[in-house]
C-alpha positions as CSV (number, residue, x, y, z in Angstrom):
1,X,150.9,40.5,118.6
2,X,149.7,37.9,121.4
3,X,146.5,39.3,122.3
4,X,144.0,37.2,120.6
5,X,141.8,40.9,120.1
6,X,144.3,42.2,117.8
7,X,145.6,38.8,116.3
8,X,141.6,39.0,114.9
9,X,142.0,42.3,113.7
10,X,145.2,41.3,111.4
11,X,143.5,38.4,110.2
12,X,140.0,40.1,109.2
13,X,142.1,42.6,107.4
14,X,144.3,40.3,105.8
15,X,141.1,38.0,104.3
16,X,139.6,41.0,102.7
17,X,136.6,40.4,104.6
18,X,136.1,44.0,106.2
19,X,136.7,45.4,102.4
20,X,137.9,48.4,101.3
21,X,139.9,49.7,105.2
22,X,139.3,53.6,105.2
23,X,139.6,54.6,108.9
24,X,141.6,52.8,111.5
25,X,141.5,54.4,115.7
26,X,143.7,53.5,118.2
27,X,143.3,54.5,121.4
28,X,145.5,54.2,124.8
29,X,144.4,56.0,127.9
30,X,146.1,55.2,131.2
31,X,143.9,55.7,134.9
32,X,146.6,57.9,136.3
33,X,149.8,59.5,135.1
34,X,153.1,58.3,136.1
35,X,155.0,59.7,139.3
36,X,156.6,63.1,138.9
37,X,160.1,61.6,138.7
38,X,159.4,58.8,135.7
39,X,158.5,61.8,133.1
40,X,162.2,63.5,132.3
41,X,163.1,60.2,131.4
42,X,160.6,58.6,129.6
43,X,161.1,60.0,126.1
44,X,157.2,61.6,126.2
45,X,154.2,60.7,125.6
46,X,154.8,59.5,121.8
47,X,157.6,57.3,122.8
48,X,156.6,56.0,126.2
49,X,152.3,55.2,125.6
50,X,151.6,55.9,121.9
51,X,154.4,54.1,120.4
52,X,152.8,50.5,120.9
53,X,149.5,51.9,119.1
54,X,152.2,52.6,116.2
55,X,153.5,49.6,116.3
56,X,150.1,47.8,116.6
57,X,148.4,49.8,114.0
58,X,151.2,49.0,111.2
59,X,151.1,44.8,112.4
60,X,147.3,45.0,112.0
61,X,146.8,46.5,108.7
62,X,150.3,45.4,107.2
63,X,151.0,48.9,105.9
64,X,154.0,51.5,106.8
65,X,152.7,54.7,107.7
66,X,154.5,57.8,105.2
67,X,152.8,60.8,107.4
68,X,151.6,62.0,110.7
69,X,150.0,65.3,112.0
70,X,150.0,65.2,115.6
71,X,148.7,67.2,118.0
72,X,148.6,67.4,122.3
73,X,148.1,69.5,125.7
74,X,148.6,69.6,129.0
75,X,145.2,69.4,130.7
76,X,146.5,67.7,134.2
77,X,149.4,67.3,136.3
78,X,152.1,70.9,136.2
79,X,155.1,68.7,136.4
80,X,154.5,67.2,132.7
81,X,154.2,70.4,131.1
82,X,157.5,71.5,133.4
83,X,159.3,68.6,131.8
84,X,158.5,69.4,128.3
85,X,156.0,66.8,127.7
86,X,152.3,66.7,127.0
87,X,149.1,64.6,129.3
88,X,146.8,64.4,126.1
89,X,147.9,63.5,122.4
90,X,146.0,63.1,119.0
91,X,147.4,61.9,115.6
92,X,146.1,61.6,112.2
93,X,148.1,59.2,109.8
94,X,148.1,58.9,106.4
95,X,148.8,55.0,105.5
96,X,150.8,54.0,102.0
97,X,147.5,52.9,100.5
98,X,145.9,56.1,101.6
99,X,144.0,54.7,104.6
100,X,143.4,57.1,107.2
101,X,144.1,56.4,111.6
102,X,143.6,58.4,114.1
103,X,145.4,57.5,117.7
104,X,144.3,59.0,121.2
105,X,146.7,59.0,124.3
106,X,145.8,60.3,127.5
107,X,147.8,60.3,131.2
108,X,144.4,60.4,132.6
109,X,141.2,58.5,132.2
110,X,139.7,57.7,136.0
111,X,137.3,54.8,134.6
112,X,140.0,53.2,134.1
113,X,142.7,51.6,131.5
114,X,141.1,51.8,128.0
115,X,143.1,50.4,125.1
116,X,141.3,49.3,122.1
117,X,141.2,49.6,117.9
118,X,138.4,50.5,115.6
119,X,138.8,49.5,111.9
120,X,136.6,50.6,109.5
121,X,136.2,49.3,105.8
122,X,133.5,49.7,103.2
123,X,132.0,46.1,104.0
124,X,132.1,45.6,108.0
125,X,133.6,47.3,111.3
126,X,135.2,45.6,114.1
127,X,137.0,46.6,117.4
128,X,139.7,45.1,119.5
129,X,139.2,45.9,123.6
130,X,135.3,46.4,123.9
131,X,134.1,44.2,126.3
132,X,132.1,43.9,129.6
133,X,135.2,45.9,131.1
134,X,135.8,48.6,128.8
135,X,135.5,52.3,130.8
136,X,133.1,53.6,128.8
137,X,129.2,54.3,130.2
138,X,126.5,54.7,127.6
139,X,123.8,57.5,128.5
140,X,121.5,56.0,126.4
141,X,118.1,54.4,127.8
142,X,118.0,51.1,128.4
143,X,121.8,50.3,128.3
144,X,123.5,47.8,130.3
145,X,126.5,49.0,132.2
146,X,130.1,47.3,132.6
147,X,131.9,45.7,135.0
148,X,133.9,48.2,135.8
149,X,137.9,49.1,133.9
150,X,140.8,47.4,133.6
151,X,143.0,48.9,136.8
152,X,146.2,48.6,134.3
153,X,148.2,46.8,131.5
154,X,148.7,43.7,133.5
155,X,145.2,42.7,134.0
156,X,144.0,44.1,130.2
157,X,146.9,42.2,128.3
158,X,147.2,39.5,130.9
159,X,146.2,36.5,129.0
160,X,148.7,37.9,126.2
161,X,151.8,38.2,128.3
162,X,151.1,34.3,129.1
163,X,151.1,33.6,125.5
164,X,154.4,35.9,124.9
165,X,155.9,33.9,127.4
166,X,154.9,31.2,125.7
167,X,156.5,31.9,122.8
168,X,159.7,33.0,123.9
169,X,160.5,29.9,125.5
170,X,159.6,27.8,122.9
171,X,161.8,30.0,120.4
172,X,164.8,29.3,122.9
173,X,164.3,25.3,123.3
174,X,163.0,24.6,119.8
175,X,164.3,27.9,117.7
176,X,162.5,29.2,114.8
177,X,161.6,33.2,113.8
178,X,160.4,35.9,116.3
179,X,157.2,37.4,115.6
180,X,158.6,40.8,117.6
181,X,161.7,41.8,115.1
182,X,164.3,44.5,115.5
183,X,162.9,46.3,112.6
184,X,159.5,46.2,113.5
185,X,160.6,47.8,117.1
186,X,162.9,50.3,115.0
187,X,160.3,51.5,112.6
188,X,157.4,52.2,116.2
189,X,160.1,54.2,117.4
190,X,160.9,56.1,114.2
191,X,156.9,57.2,114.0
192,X,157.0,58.0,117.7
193,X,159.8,60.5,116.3
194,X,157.8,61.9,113.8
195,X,155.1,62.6,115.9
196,X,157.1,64.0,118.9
197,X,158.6,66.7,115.7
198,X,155.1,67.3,114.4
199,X,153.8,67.9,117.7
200,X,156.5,70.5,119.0
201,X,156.8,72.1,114.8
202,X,153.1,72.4,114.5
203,X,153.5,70.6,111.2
204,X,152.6,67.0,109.3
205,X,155.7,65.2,108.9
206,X,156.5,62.9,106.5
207,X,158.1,59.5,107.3
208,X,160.5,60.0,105.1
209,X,162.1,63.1,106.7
C-alpha cells in the first residue's frame, strides 16, 4: 500500500483509465529459498510468499476474489517437499466482476528478487516493478540490459518501508484510520487458505467454502 508502484496501479484502475481490467499477474520470486529449519513453520508457500500478492491484488483492483485454482511443485531443495510444502506455485483467480489473475511464486529465481503486477484492460497496460533492476534479460537484438536484481525485499520495497514508517507514527501522534486493517489482513489469509486446499485437493475452490 506504500510503494508508490502499486499506489499507481490502484489509482489507474480506480479512474477508469486502463478500461475494461480483464487480466491481472502477480508475480513474487525470491533469489534463494529459506533455510531448512524456517519451512515447518512457515505455513507454506501460499501463506508465507503468495499471500502479499493476494492481498495486493484485491487493494489494487478493489475487488474480493470468489475462486482460485492453484497449482505447484517441487523443482529444488528435498527438504521442502519433506515438509509438505511446494518451491514453485501458480494460481488462476476468478474476481467478483469476472476479471481474471494469475499469481507466480517461486523459492528460486538466481537473477534475483522479482516482484511485480501486470494489469491488463481493454484501453491500456501497465506494470508495477519493471525497472532498470528487474531480473529479467531480453534475447532480443539490440536490447539494453539491467542493472542487475534486487538482492531481497529490503532493497526492492525500501523506499516503501520508509513511508510505512511514516505513517504509523503519524497515526500514533496525530490518530486518524489505518490504511492496513484487520480485515484486509484476515481476508489475504483466508485466499492463502483456499489456495493451500486447492493445491493439495486438486480442485478450484470457491471463496465461499
Amino acid at each position: 500500500r506504500f510503494d508508490a508502484g502499486y499506489a499507481a496501479a490502484r489509482a489507474a484502475v480506480a479512474s477508469g483509465e486502463l478500461g475494461r481490467l480483464h487480466t491481472v499477474l502477480g508475480f513474487t520470486l525470491d533469489p534463494s529459498p529459506p533455510p531448512a529449519s524456517y519451512i515447518p513453520g512457515s505455513g507454506g508457500i501460499f501463506r508465507d510468499c503468495a499471500v502479499h500478492d493476494l492481498d495486493i491484488l484485491r487493494w489494487v483492483t478493489g475487488q474480493e476474489v470468489v475462486e482460485v485454482y492453484a497449482t505447484g511443485s517441487n523443482l529444488g531443495a528435498d527438504y521442502i517437499r519433506a515438509a509438505g510444502d511446494i518451491d514453485t506455485a501458480a494460481v488462476t483467480l476468478t474476481l467478483a466482476d469476472g476479471t481474471l489473475a494469475q499469481l507466480s511464486a517461486s523459492r528460486y529465481n538466481r537473477a534475483g528478487y522479482d516482484v511485480r503486477m501486470e494489469l491488463r484492460g481493454h484501453d491500456d497496460s501497465i506494470v508495477v516493478g519493471l525497472d532498470h533492476r528487474t531480473p529479467l534479460r531480453s534475447v532480443e537484438p539490440g536490447a539494453v540490459a539491467g542493472d542487475g536484481g534486487y538482492p531481497g525485499f529490503l532493497d526492492r520495497f525500501r523506499d516503501a518501508y520508509a513511508a510505512e514508517i511514516a505513517a504509523f507514527a503519524s497515526l500514533v501522534t496525530d490518530g486518524g484510520s489505518s490504511p492496513c486493517t484487520v480485515s484486509d489482513a484476515l481476508a489475504a489469509f483466508v485466499l492463502a487458505e483456499a489456495c493451500d486446499i486447492s493445491r493439495r485437493e486438486r480442485r478450484p475452490v470457491a471463496v465461499a467454502e
